[in-house]
N, C-alpha and C positions, 0 to 999 in steps of 0.2 A: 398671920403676918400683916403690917400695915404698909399701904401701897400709897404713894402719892404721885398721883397723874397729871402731867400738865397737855392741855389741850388748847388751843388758841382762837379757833374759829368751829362754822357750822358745819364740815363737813369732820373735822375731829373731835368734836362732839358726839356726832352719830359713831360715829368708830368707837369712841373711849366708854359709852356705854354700852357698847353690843362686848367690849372686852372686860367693862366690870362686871356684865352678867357673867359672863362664860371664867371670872377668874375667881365670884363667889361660888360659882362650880365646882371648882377645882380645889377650892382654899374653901371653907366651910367657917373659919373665921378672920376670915379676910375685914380688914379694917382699911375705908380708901377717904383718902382727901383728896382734892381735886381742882384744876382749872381745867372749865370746860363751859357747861349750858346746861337748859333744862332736860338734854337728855340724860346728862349723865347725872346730875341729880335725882330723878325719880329711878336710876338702877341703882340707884344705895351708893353713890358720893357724897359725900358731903363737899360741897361744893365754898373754895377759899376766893374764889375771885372767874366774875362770869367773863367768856371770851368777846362779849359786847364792849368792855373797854379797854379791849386791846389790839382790833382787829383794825390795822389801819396799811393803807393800799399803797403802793408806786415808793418811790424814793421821794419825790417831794412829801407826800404826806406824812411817811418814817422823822424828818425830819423835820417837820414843825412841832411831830406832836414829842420828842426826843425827853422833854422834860418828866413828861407821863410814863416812857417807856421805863426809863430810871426808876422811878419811883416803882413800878411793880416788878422790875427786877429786886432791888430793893427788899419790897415786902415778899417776895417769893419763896428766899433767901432766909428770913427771920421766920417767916413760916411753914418752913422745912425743918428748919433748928424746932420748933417749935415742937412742929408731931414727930420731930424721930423715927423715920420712916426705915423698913427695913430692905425697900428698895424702891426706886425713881425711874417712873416711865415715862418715855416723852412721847410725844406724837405730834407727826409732824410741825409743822411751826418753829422749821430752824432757827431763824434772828433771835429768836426771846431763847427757844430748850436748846441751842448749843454754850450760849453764855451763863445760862445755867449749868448746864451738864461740865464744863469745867470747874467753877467755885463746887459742885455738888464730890467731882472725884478727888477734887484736891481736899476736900472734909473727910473722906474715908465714904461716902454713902454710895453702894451700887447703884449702878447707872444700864438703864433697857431704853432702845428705841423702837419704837412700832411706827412703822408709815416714815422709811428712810427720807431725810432731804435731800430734796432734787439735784444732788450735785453733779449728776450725770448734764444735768441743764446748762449751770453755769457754777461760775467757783468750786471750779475742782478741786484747786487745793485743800479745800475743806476737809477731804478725807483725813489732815492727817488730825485734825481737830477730833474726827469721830476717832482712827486709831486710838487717840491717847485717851478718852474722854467717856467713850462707851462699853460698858463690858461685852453685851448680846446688841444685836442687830437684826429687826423681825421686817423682812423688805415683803412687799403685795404685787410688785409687775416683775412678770418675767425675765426682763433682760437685766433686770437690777442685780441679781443672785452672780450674773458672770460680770457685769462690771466691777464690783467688789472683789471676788474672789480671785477673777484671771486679769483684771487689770493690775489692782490693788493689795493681792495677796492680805483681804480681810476677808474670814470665813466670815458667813449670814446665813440668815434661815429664809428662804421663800414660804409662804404660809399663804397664800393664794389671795385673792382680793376681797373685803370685810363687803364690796357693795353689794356682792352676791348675794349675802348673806342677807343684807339690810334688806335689799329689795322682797328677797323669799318671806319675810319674817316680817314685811311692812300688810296690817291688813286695809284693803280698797275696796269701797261698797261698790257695789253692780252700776251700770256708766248711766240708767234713767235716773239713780236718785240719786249721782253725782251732779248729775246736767241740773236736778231739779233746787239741788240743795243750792247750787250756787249760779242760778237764775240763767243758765245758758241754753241757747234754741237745741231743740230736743234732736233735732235733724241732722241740722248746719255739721259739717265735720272740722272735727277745731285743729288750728294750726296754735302751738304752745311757743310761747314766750320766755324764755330762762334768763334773764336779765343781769341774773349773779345777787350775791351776799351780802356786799355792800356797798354803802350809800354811792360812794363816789361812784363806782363805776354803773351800778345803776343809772344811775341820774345820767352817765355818757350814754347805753348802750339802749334805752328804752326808746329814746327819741327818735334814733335811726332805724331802730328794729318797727316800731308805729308806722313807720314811713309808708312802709311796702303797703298794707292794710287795705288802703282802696284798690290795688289793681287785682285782688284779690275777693269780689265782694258774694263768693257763692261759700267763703268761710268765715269760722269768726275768731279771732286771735285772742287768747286767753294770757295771760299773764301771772306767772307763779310768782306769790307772792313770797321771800326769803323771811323764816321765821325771827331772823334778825332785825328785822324791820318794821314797824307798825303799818297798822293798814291805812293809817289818815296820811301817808308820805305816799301813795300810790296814787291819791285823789287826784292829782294835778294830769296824769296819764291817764285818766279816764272820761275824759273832755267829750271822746268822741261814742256814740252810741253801738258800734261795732268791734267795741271792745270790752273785755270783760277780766275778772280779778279772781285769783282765787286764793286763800290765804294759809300757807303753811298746810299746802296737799299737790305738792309737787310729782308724786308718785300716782296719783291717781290720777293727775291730769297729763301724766306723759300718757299712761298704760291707754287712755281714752281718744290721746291726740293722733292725727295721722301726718303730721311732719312737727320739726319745730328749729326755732333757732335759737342759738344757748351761746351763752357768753364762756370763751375756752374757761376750764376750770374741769375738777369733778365731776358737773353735769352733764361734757362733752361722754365721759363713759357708761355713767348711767343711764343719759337719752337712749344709746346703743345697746346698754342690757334689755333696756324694754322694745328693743326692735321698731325705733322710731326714728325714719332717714329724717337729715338735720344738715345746718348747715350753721358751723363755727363763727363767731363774731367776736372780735376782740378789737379796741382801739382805748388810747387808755393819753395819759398826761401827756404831751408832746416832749417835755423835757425828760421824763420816768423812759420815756418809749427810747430813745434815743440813748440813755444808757441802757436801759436792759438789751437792746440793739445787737451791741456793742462788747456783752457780757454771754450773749445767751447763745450757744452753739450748738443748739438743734435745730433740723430742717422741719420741723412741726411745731407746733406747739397744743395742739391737742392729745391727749392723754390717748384717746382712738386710733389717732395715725402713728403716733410714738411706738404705739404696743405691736402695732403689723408692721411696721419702718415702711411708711409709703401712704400714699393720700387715702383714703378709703374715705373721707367725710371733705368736702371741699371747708377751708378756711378761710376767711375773709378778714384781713389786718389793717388795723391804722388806715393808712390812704385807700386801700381797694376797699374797704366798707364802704360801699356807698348805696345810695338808696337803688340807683337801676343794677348794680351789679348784684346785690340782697335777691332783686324782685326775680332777676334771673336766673341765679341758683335756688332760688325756694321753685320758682316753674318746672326746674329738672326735678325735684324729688317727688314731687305730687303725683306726678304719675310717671312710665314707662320707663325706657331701660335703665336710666340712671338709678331711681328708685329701687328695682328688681337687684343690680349689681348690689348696690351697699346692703341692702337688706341678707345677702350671700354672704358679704365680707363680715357683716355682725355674728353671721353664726360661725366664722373660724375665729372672732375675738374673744367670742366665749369658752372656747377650748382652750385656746391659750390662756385664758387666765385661772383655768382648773375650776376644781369645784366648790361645793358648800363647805366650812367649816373653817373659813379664816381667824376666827377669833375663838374659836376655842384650843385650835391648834397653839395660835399665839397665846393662850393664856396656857395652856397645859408646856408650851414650852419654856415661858417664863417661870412659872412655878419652879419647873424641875432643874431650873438652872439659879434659882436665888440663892 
């Protein structure tokens, strides 16, 4: 069969390749076009358009770059017609695969989503777009399976979460000739840095997360460098000599770090699968913050507190980011009770999110429903 995936950033790119392995599994001549990244190119996509220029943040930013979004809607469109796919997978990246996913069912071409959008978050109406729009729907958190089904009366498949998977199946060299490869003091215990994907919010969240750095001087704060980003854009945040870069080994440097602070997103769950207390950091456009404000109807916004409904990882937003409220939740995690509690609450996050084999489930269920 031929499969064409659209993926839009770096964290659905790891997805959409850990689902083209496990759907050449399944399919033995499986034939895949794709938007995605270098991961899902080297699992046998052929890769139509990389998620480096489409990945763009907040409302203001959606809106400047408007002209471009067009334009790869556009070519998405002609190159679907193009390969004749005998079905269409989205992943996540609502804005761009729901406007797809309509011109895609009003053509006759079946329609999968893997990695449902957030509209449990915000614009709920949306459901009725996925209603008409999707045929199968392959949701990864728990509470997602009954908002669908008993809010919405749309059956879905829970298929467990793909990080599980990524993390089991990511391999990390032993922590001396991690420390060695990437020039950090052999001792010092490192405090990690998650800054996020991309640029824009980078560029906000590295500055205040640096801040803390001296009152901390018996660690050394590392910074994960996002494979999206070249390493000559981190130069300018490495001014000071007690800090350090590491580039596209995010995984190695959580497994090694003993706290860290992470920009909400994806890494807010995967900090937590490698058992590393943290503490959430988000502040983003003043005018973007102020609508999403406005729009966004949950009491978290970490992916960690969403999945237990209740704080388990402190967050710190827009105005409460600030450098001494930072210096004073990273002091509770380092050591004593506060540390010992969350480290508890990650091991009931990991239950609930079930076990290994999110993406062959979801490819073995795709298959048998094409």
């Amino acid at each position: 069969m031929k499969y064409y995936i659209i993926a839009g950033e770096a964290s659905g790119d790891l997805h959409g390749s850990n689902l083209i392995k496990a759907l050449k599994e399944q399919d033995a001549d499986a034939i895949i076009r794709c938007w995605g990244g270098d991961l899902m190119r080297e699992a046998g996509g052929d890769l139509a358009k990389h998620y480096k220029d489409m990945a763009f943040m907040g409302f203001l930013e959606v809106i400047k770059n408007i002209p471009t979004i067009f334009k790869n809607i556009s070519f998405c469109k002609e190159d679907i017609l193009n390969f004749n796919p005998h079905l269409i997978i989205f992943i996540d990246f609502s804005g761009f695969n729901l406007r797809i996913a309509e011109w895609a069912k009003k053509n006759n071409f079946k329609t999968n989503y893997y990695i449902s959008p957030q509209i449990w978050a915000s614009r709920e109406g949306r459901i009725k777009k996925i209603k008409r729009d999707i045929d199968n729907m392959y949701v990864i958190l728990p509470f997602e399976k009954d908002f669908y089904e008993k809010k919405h009366n749309y059956p879905v498949h829970f298929v467990g979460h793909p990080l599980i998977d990524a993390i089991a199946n990511t391999k990390i060299v032993d922590e001396p000739t991690f420390r060695e490869q990437n020039g950090l003091d052999l001792k010092k215990p490192v405090i990690a840095l998650l800054p996020g994907s991309r640029k824009q919010e980078v560029q906000k969240m590295l500055e205040i997360m640096l801040s803390v750095s001296d009152g901390f001087p018996e660690y050394q704060f590392v910074i994960a460098g996002a494979p999206s980003l070249s390493d000559s854009f981190y130069t300018s945040f490495l001014k000071e000599k007690s800090i350090n870069y590491v580039s596209n080994q995010t995984y190695s440097l959580l497994k090694y770090s003993h706290a860290a602070l992470v920009t909400s997103g994806t890494a807010t769950l995967e900090t937590a699968l490698f058992g590393i207390p943290q503490v959430v950091c988000y502040k983003g456009n003043w005018i973007s913050y102020q609508i999403a404000k406005r729009i966004i109807t949950l009491d978290y916004i970490s992916l960690v507190n969403l999945i237990m409904n209740r704080e388990v990882v402190k967050e710190l937003i827009q105005s409460e980011l600030t450098t001494k409220n930072l210096q004073k939740e990273l002091s509770k995690i380092i050591d004593g009770n506060e540390r010992e509690r969350m480290l508890k609450d990650y091991a009931l996050l990991r239950k609930k999110l079930g076990g290994k084999g999110a993406s062959q489930l979801a490819a073995k269920l795709i298959t048998e429903n094409a």
